[in-house]
VOBA-1610 file (N, C-alpha, C; in pm, whole numbers, padded with zeros to 5 digits, always signed):
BEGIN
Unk-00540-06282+12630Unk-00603-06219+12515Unk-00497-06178+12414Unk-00573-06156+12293Unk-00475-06152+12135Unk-00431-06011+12142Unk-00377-05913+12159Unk-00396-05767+12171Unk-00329-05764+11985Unk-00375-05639+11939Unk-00502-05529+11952Unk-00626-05545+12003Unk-00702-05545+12102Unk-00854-05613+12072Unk-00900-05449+11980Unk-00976-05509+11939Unk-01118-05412+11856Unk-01246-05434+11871Unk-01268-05273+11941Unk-01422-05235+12015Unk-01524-05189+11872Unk-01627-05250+11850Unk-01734-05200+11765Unk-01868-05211+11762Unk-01923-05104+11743Unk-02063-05113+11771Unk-02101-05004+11649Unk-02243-05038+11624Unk-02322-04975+11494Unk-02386-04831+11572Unk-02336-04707+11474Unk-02410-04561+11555Unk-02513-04569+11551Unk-02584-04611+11394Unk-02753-04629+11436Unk-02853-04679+11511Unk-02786-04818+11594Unk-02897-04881+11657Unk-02954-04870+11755Unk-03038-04918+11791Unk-03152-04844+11881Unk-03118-04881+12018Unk-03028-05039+12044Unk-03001-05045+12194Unk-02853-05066+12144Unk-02779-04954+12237Unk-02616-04985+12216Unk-02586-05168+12248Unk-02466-05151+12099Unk-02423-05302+12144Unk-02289-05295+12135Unk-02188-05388+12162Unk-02097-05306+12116Unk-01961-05501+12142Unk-01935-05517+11990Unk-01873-05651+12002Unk-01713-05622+12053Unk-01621-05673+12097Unk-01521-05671+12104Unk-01434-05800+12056Unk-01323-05825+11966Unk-01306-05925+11901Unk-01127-05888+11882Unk-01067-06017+11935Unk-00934-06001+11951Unk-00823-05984+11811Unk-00748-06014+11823Unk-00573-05938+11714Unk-00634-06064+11579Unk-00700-06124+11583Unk-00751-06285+11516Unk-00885-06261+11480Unk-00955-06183+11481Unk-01073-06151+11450Unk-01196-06245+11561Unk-01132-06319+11620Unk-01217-06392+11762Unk-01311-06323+11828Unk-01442-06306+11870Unk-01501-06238+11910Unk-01516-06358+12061Unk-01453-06229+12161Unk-01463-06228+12322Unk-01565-06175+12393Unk-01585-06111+12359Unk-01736-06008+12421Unk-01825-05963+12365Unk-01944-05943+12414Unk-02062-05912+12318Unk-02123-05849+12463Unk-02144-05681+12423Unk-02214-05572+12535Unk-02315-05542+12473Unk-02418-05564+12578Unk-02576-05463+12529Unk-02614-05423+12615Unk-02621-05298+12622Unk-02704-05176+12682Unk-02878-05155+12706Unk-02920-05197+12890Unk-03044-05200+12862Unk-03121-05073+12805Unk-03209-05069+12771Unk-03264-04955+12717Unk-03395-04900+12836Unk-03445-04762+12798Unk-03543-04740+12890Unk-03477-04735+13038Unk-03354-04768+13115Unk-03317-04759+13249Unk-03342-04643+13320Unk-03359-04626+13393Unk-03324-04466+13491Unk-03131-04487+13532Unk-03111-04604+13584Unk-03001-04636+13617Unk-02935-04703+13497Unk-02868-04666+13422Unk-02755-04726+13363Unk-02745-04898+13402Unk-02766-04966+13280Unk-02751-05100+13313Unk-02673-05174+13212Unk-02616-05254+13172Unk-02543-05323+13073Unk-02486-05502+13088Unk-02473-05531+13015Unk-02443-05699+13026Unk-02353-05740+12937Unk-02228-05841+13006Unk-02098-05852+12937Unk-02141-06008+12901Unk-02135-06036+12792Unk-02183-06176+12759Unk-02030-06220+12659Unk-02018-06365+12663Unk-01919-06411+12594Unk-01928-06401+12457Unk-02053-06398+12356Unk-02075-06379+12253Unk-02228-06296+12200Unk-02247-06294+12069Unk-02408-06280+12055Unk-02509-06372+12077Unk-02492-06508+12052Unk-02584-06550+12118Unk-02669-06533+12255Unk-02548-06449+12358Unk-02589-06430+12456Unk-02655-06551+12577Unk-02577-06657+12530Unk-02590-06750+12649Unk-02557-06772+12765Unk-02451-06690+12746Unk-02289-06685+12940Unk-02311-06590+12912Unk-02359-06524+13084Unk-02345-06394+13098Unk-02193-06364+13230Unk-02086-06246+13170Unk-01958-06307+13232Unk-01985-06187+13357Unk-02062-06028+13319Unk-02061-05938+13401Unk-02149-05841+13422Unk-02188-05777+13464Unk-02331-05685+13465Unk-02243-05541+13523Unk-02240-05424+13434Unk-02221-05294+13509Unk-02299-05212+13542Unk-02358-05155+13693Unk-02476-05102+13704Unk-02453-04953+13783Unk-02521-04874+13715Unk-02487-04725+13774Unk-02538-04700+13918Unk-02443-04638+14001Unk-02509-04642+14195Unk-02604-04538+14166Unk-02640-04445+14096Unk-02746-04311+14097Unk-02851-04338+13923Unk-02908-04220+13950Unk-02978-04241+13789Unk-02975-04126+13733Unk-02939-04111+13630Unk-02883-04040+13540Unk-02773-03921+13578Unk-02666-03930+13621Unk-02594-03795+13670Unk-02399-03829+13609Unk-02371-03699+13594Unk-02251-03711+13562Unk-02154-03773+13608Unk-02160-03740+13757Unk-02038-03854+13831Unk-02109-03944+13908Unk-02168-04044+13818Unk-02219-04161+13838Unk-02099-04262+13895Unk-02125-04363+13921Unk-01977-04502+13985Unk-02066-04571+13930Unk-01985-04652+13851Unk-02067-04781+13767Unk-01976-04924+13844Unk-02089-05009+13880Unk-02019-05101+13962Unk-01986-05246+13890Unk-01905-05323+13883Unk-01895-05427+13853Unk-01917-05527+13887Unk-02022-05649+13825Unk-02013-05748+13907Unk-02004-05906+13835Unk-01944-05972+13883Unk-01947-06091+13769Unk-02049-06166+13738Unk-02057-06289+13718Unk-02241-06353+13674Unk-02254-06439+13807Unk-02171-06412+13906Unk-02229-06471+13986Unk-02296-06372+14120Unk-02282-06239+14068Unk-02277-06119+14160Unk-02191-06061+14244Unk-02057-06157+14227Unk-01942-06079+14358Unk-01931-05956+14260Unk-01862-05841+14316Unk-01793-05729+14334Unk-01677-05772+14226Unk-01630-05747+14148Unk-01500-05667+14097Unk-01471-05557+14055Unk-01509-05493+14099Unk-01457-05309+14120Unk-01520-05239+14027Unk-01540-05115+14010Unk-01613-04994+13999Unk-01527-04914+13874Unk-01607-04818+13807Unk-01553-04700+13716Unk-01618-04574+13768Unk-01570-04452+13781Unk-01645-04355+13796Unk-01584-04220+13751Unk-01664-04159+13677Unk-01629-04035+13600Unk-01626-03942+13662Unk-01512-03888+13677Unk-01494-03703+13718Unk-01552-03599+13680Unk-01627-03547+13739Unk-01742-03476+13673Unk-01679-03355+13572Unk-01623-03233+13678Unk-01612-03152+13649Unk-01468-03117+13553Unk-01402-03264+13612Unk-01265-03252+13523Unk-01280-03342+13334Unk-01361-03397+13399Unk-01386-03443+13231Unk-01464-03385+13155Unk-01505-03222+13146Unk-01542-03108+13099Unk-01421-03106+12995Unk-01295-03085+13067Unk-01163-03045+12959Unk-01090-03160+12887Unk-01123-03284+13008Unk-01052-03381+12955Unk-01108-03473+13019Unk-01169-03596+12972Unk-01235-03738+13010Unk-01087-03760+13110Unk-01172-03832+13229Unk-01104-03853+13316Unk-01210-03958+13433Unk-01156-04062+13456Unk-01202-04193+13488Unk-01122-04226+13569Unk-01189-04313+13716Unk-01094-04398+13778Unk-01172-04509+13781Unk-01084-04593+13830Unk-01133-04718+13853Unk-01078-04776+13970Unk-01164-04884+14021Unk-01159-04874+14152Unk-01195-05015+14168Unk-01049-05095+14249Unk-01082-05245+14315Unk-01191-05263+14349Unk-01155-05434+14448Unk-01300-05488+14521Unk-01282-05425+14637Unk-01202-05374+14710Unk-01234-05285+14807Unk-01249-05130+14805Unk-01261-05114+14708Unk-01322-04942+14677Unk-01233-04846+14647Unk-01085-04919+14609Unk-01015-04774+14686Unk-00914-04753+14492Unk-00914-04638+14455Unk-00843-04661+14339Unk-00746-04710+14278Unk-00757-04758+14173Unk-00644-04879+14164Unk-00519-04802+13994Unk-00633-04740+13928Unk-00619-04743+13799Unk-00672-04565+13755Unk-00661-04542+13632Unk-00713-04413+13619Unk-00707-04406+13466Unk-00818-04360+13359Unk-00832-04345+13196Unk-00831-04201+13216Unk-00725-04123+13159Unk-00729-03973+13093Unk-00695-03983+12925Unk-00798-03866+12909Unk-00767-03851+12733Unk-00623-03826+12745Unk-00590-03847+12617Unk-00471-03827+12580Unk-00418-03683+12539Unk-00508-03629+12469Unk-00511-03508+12415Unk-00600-03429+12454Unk-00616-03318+12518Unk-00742-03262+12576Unk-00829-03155+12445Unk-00712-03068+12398Unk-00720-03034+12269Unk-00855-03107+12189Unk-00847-03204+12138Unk-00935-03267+12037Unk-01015-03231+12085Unk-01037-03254+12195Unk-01159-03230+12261Unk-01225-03071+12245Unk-01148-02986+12256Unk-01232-02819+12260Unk-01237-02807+12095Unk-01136-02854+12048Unk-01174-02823+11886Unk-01306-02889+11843Unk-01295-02990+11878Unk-01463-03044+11813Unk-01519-03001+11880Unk-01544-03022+12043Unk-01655-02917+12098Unk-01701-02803+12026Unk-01584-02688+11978Unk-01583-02552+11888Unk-01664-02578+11742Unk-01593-02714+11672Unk-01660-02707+11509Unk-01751-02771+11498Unk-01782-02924+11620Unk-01883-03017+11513Unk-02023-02948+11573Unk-02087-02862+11516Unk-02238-02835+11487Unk-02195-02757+11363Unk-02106-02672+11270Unk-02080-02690+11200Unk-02144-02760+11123Unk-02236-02703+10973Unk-02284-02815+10890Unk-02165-02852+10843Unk-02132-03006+10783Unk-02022-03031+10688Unk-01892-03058+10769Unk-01837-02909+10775Unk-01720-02949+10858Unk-01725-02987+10989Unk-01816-02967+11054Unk-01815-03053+11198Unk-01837-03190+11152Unk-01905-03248+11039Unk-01923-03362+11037Unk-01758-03446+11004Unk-01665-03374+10919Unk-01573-03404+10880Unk-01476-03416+11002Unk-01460-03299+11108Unk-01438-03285+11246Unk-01410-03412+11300Unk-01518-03449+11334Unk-01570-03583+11403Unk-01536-03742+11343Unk-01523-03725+11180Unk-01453-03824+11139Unk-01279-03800+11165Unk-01231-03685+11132Unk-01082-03661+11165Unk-01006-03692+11312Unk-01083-03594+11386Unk-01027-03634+11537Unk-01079-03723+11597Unk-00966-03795+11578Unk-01001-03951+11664Unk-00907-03953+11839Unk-01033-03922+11924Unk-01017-03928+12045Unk-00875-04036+12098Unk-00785-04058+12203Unk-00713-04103+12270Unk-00686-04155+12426Unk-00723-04226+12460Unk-00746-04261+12643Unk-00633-04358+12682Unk-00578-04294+12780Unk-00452-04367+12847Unk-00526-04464+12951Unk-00502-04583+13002Unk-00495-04624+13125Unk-00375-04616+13220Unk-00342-04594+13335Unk-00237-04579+13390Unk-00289-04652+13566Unk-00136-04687+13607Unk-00158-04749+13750Unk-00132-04646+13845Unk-00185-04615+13949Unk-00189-04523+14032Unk-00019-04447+14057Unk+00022-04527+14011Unk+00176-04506+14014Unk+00260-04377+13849Unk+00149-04363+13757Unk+00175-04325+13637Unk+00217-04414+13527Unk+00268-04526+13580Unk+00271-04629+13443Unk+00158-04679+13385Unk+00143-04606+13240Unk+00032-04684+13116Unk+00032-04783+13092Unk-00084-04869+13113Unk-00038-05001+13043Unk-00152-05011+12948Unk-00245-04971+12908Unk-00344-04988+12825Unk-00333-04871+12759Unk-00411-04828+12560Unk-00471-04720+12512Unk-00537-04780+12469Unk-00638-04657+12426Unk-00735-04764+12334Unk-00773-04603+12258Unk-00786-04603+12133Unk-00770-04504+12004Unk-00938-04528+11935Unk-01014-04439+11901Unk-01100-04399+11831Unk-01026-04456+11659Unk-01102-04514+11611Unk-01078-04519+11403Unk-01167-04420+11380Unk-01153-04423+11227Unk-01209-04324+11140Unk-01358-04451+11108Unk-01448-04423+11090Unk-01504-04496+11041Unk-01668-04408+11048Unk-01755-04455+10923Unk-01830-04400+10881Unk-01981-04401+10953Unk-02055-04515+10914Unk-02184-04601+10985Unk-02146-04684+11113Unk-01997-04665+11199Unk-02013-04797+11355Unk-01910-04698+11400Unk-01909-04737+11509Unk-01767-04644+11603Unk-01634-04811+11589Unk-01564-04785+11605Unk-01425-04823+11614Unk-01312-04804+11732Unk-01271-04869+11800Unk-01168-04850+11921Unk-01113-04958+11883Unk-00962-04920+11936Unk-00843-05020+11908Unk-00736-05011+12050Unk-00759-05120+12088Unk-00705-05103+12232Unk-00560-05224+12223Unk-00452-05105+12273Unk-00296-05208+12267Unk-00258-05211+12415Unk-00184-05308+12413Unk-00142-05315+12541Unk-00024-05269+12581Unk+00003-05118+12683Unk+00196-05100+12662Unk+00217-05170+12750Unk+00171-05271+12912Unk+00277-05295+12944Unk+00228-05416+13035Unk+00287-05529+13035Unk+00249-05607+13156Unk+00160-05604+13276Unk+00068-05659+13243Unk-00073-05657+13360Unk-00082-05746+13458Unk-00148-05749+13553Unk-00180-05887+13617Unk-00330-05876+13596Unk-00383-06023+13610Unk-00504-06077+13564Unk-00624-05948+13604Unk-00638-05927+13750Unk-00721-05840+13801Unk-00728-05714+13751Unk-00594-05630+13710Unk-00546-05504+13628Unk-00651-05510+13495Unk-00592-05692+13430Unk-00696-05635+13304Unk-00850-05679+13303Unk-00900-05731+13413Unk-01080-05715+13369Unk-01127-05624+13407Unk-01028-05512+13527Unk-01102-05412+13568Unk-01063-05299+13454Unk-00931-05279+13399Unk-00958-05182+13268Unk-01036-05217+13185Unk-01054-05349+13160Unk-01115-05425+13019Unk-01275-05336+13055Unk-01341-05386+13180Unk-01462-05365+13226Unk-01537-05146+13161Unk-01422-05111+13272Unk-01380-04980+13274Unk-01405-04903+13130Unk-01325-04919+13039Unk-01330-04938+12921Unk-01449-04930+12843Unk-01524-05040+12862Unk-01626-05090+12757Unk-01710-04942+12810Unk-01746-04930+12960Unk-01804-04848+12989Unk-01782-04694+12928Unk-01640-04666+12933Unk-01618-04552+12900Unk-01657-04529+12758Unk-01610-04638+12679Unk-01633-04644+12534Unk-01774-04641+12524Unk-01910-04637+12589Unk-02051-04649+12563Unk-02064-04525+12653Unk-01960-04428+12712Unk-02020-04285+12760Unk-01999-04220+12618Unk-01850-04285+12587Unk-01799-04170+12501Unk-01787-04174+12378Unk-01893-04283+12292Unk-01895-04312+12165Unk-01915-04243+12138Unk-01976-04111+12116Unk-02081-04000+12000Unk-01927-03921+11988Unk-01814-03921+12011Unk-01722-03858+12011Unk-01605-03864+11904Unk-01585-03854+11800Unk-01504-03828+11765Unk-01506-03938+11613
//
């Protein structure tokens, strides 16, 4: 892949979608969010047409904070899991991710925990919370169980769609990046209304 990729999806629409399109403007992925689920459901397709379907992420519970969203490719094997920390991503989003054998491989923490209580504090704020929310643009590390980052991916400013810009800091192997890539999309469709 071209890195920067760039994550985007429209705030208004009625079923999250959300394109991802590489450093070339190439569009690689095309996510839509079923609607109406009890369980969290979603579909990683190669484009909009929506002809190849490459992955399906499906939540193990229905509706709860530390949900495990599982991965699976279009043929149904297993490639590993995301699951949100409940009580620690109160202060700071905090995500692991987790191989085909269950066990953690990877981990997304905000970058800044800060942004986070300040907008929590201003955006209901008429006006300036709205301004809030365009200013602080959220930050998420990926890191290997070891502390080396090799992925961010950054919130834009942007008005009518959300915006993420994901770089790569450091040498991956293949499996490293579909399970952040996966990971990711997910986190980015918990944590769009943010920032």
């Amino acid at each position: 892949m071209q890195y920067p990729l760039n994550f985007t999806f429209k705030i208004l629409a009625l079923a999250p979608q959300l394109i991802i399109t590489d450093a070339d403007g190439k569009s690689i992925m095309y996510i839509k969010q079923k609607l109406f689920k009890l369980k969290e459901a979603v579909n990683v397709f190669t484009d909009k047409t929506q002809s190849q379907l490459l992955y399906t992420i499906k939540a193990d519970r229905v509706l709860d904070f530390n949900a495990k969203y599982h991965f699976n490719d279009a043929q149904g094997n297993n490639v590993g899991a995301v699951g949100r920390q409940g009580m620690r991503s109160l202060w700071r989003a905090h995500y692991d991710i987790y191989d085909t054998n269950d066990t953690q491989a990877l981990t997304i923490k905000e970058e800044e925990p800060w942004k986070r209580l300040l907008e929590g504090l201003l955006a209901s704020i008429p006006i300036i919370g709205f301004l809030i929310i365009l200013l602080i643009n959220p930050a998420y590390i990926v890191s290997r169980a070891d502390g080396t980052p090799i992925f961010k991916i950054t919130k834009k400013p942007a008005f009518f769609e959300g915006k993420f810009e994901l770089t790569q800091l450091a040498e991956t192997t293949g499996e490293e990046e579909r399970q952040s890539m996966l990971a990711l999309i997910m986190m980015v469709l918990l944590e769009r209304r943010r920032g």
